[in-house]
Structures are given as structure tokens and as C-alpha cells.
C-alpha positions in Angstrom: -102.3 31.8 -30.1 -99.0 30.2 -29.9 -98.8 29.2 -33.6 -99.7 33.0 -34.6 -97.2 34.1 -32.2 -94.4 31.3 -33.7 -95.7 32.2 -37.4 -95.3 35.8 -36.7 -91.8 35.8 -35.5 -90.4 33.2 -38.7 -92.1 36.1 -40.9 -90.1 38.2 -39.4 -87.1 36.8 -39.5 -87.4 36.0 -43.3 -87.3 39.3 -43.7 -84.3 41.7 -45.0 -82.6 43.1 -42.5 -83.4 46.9 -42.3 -81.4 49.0 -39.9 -81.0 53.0 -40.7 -78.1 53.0 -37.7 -75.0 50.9 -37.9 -74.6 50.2 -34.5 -77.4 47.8 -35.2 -76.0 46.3 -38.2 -72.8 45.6 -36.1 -74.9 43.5 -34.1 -76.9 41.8 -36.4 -77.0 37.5 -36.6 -75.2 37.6 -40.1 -72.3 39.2 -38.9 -70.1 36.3 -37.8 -68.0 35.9 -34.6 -65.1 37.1 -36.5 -66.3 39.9 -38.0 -67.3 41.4 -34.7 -63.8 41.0 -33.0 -62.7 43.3 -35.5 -65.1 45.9 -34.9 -62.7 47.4 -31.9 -59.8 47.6 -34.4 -62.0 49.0 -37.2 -64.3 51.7 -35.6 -66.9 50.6 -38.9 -69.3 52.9 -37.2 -67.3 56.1 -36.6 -65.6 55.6 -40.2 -68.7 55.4 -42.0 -70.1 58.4 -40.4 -66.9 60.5 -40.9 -67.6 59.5 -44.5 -70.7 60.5 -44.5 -72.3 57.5 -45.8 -76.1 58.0 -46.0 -78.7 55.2 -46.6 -80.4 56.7 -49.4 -76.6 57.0 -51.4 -74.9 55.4 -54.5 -71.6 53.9 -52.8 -69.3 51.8 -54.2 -66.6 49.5 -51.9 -63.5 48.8 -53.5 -61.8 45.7 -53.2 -64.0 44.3 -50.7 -62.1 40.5 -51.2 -63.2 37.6 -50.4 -64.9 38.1 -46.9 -66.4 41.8 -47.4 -66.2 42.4 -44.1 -67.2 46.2 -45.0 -70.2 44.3 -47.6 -71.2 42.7 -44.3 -72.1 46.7 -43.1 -73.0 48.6 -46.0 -75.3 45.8 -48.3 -77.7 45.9 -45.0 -77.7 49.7 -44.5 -78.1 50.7 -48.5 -80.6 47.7 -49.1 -83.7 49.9 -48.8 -83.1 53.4 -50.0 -79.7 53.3 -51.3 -77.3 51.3 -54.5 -74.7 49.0 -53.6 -71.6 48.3 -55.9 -68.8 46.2 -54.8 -65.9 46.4 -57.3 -64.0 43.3 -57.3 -61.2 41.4 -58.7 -62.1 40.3 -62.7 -63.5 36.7 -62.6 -61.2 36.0 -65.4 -58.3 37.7 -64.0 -55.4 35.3 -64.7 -54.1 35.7 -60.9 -55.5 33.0 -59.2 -56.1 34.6 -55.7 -58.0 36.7 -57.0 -60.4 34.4 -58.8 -60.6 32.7 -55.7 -61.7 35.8 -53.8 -64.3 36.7 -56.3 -65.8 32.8 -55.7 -65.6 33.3 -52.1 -67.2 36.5 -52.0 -70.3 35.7 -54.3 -70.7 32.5 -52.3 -70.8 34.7 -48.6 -73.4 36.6 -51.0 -75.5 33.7 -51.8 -75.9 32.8 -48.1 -77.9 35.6 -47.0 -79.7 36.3 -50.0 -82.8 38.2 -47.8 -79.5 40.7 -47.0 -77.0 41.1 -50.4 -79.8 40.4 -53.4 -79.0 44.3 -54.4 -75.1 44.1 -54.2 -73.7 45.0 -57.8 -70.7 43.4 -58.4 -68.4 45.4 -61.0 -64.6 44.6 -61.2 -61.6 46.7 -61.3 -58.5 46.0 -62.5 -56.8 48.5 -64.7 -56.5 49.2 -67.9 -59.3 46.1 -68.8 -61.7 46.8 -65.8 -61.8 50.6 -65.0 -65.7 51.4 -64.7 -66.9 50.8 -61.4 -70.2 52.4 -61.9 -71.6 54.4 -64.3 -70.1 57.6 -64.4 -71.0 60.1 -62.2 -73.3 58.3 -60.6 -71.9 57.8 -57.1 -71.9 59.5 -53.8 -69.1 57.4 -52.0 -66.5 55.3 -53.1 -64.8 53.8 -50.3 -61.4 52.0 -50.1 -60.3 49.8 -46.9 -56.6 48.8 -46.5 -56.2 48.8 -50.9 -53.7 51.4 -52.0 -50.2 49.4 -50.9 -52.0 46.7 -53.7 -51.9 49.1 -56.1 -48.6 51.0 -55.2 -46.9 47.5 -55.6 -49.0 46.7 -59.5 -48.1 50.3 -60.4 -51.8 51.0 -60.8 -52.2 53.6 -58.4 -52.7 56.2 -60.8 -55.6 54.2 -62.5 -57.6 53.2 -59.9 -57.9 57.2 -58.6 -58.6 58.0 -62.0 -61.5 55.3 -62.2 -63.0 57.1 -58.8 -63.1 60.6 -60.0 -65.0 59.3 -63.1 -67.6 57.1 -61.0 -68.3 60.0 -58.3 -71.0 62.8 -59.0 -69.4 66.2 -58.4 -69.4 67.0 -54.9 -69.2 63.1 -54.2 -66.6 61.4 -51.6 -63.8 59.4 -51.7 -63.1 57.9 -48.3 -59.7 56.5 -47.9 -58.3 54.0 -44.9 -54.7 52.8 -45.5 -51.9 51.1 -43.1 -50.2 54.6 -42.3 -46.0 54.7 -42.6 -43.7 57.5 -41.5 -43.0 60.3 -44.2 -39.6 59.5 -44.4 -39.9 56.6 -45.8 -39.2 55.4 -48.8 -41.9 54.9 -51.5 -39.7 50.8 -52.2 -39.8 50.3 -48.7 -43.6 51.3 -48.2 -44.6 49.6 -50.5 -42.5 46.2 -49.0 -44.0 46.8 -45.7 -47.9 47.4 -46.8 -47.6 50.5 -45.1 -48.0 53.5 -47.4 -47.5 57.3 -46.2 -50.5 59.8 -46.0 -48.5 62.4 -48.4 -48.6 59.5 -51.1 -51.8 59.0 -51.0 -52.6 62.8 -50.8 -50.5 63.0 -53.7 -52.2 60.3 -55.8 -55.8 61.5 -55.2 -55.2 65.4 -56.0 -53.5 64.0 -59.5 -56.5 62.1 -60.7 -58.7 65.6 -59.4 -59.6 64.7 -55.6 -59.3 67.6 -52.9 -58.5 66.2 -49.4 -61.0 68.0 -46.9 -60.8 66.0 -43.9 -58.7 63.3 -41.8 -59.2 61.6 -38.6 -57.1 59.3 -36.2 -60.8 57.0 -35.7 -58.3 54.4 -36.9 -54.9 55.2 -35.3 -53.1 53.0 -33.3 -49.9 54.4 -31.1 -48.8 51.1 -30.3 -48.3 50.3 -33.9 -44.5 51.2 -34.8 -44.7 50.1 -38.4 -41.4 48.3 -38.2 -42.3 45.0 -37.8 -40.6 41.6 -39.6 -43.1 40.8 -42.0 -44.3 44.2 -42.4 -48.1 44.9 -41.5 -48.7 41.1 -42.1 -46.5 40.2 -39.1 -49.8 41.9 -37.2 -53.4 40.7 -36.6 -55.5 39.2 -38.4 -52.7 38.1 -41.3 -50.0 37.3 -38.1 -47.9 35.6 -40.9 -44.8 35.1 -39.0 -46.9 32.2 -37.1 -46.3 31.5 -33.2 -43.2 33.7 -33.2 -43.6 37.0 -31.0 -47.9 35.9 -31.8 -48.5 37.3 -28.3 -46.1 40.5 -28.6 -48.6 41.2 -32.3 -52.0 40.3 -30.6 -51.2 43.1 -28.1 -50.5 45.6 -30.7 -53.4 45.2 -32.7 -53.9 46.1 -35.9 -52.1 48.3 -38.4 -51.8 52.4 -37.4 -54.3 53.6 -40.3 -54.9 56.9 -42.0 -58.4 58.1 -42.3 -58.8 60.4 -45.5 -62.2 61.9 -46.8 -61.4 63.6 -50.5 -64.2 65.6 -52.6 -64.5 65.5 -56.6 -64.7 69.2 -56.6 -68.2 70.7 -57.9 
């Protein structure tokens, strides 16, 4: 009895993980200790839901980097029903971070195959890499903390352009961005990492996009945007080392926008 019961529970736990609620996913064994501590900054949960990600959709993550620390949420709840892309860096891109990121992140894959066999990596990287999926295909394309990268390349305008083409009419675009004051300056945001909502506004209604919604799930008040070493100076980057560490750790991370856009019908 014993050996079925022992037998029964490492059948179990060979299998994928299926979970049609995040808040199980964010407590899931191949989540890692870091991952979790940044749930409370993050709000994954609440974000995805004001998104309106469904398991059964076509969504594609943008950028997810090296750790995919949205990958770690969405491969898990699409695995069953839905299709997962995750547009990364070009493996040949000739910017070695970014090769680097692209090893890391298949390699994060790789250990939990049971979990991210169906993740579909694509690339983007303008004007050689600018299908993320097949066109009109998609339900969600989501972007986390991406557009002050693209500001800074001058590829803002590309990227936006390469979403409206993946999405299915009626299909979202879910935006979360390091949020600056409106007053300033486009050279300064883009110095700091932290981009105003009218740019981004203004970006996604050129490629098409109509903003329907925004939330404050990802504000943070104690977040003055004026710090040293721009967002960076803050958790979990804290680049400026053991100097004001404490004074950062108690802000938090960045004061973030929360935009939901529609391809219109």
C-alpha cells in the first residue's frame, strides 16, 4: 500500500503543472525564492487579470530576458489550452548581453521541461526581427518594464508596429513601464529608464493602438523618480551598491504605469 501510495504521488509530480488560477502558479515549487519576493512589487496576479489574459489565448511576452520572471507565470497557465510565444533578443544579435540572455533563458527553459515544452521562442529586434507571431494571430502581447530599451535604440516606433501586426482585431496590448513625470524631458526619460505615460500613449495610437484602460496595480507613491542612477539606483538592479542600499530597499521598486490598448476591430 505504501509503494502505490509513494508511486502515485512521483506520477504526480512528473506531471505538468496545470493551474487555471495564478494565485496557484505564484505558489508553485518552480518559482524560485526570488521570484516570489517580487510578487509584492509586481501584483503578477492583478496585472494579468486587468489584462485579461485567458488560458485558452495566443499571448506573446516581449522581452522576457534572461530570467522570464513573467515566463515563470504565463508558460504554466497557457500550457494546456492556450500558445505561448516569448519574443526574445536574436541569438545572433551582435550585442553580447543579449546573446547571453537568450542562453540563459532557454537554459531556465530546459530545467523544467514538464512546465515550458510549449514556449515558442521568436525574436524581436527591428528592422531584421519584427514577426513575433504570425500575424493576426494573437490575443495579448504583453510588455514588462521594455519601452525605455527601445526609447534609448530609437526603435520605439518598430516594436508598436510589430504588435499591431501580431494581434487579431480586438486583441490587447498590455503595457507596464517605470512611470516619469510629464514634464519631463523625452533625453532625460530616457537617461533615467523612466518613460512618461503620454509617450507611451503617443507611440501605441501611431502604430493603430487605442488606450481603453489604466490602473495604478503597479504604483508606488514612495517612488520619486529622481534618484542617482535613475530606476537602477532601486531594487532589484540597486546599482549604486551599499550607498543609500537601505534608503532604496524601503522604496521598492519603480512607480509603474499600467496601460491596456486594443487593435481596434
Amino acid at each position: 500500500m505504501r509503494i502505490a501510495v509513494v508511486f502515485a504521488a512521483l506520477l504526480l509530480s512528473a506531471q505538468p503543472l496545470i493551474a487555471d488560477s495564478f494565485e496557484e502558479i505564484l505558489d508553485a515549487p518552480h518559482r524560485s525564492a526570488a521570484e516570489k519576493s517580487r510578487d509584492t512589487y509586481r501584483h503578477p496576479a492583478e496585472t494579468l487579470q486587468f489584462f485579461d489574459v485567458q488560458p485558452d489565448m495566443t499571448v506573446v511576452e516581449i522581452w522576457p530576458g534572461a530570467g522570464g520572471w513573467y515566463t515563470s507565470i504565463l508558460a504554466p497557465y497557457l500550457h494546456e489550452k492556450g500558445t505561448f510565444y516569448a519574443a526574445q533578443f536574436p541569438e545572433d544579435s551582435d550585442i553580447a548581453f543579449y546573446r547571453r540572455s537568450v542562453t540563459r533563458f532557454k537554459e531556465k527553459l530546459a530545467g523544467h521541461p514538464d512546465i515550458y515544452n510549449h514556449v515558442r521562442i521568436t525574436a524581436l529586434y527591428p528592422p531584421n526581427y519584427s514577426t513575433i507571431a504570425p500575424a493576426g494571430t494573437v490575443d495579448r502581447v504583453l510588455t514588462f518594464r521594455n519601452v525605455h530599451n527601445w526609447a534609448k535604440s530609437g526603435k520605439t516606433e518598430a516594436v508598436f508596429a510589430s504588435f499591431f501586426a501580431a494581434l487579431k482585431p480586438g486583441g490587447i496590448l498590455g503595457v507596464v513601464e517605470h512611470r516619469a513625470p510629464e514634464v519631463r524631458p523625452l533625453s532625460r526619460q530616457i537617461e533615467t529608464g523612466y518613460m512618461s505615460e503620454g509617450y507611451v500613449i503617443e507611440q501605441a495610437e501611431k502604430a493603430g493602438f487605442k488606450l481603453i484602460d489604466r490602473s495604478e496595480i503597479n504604483a508606488n507613491p514612495k517612488d520619486q523618480t529622481n534618484h542617482p542612477a535613475g530606476v537602477w539606483s532601486l531594487p532589484p538592479t540597486l546599482r549604486l551598491g551599499d550607498q543609500d542600499r537601505d534608503v532604496y530597499q524601503a522604496i521598492g521598486e519603480s512607480d509603474r504605469m499600467t496601460l491596456k490598448f486594443v487593435k481596434p476591430e
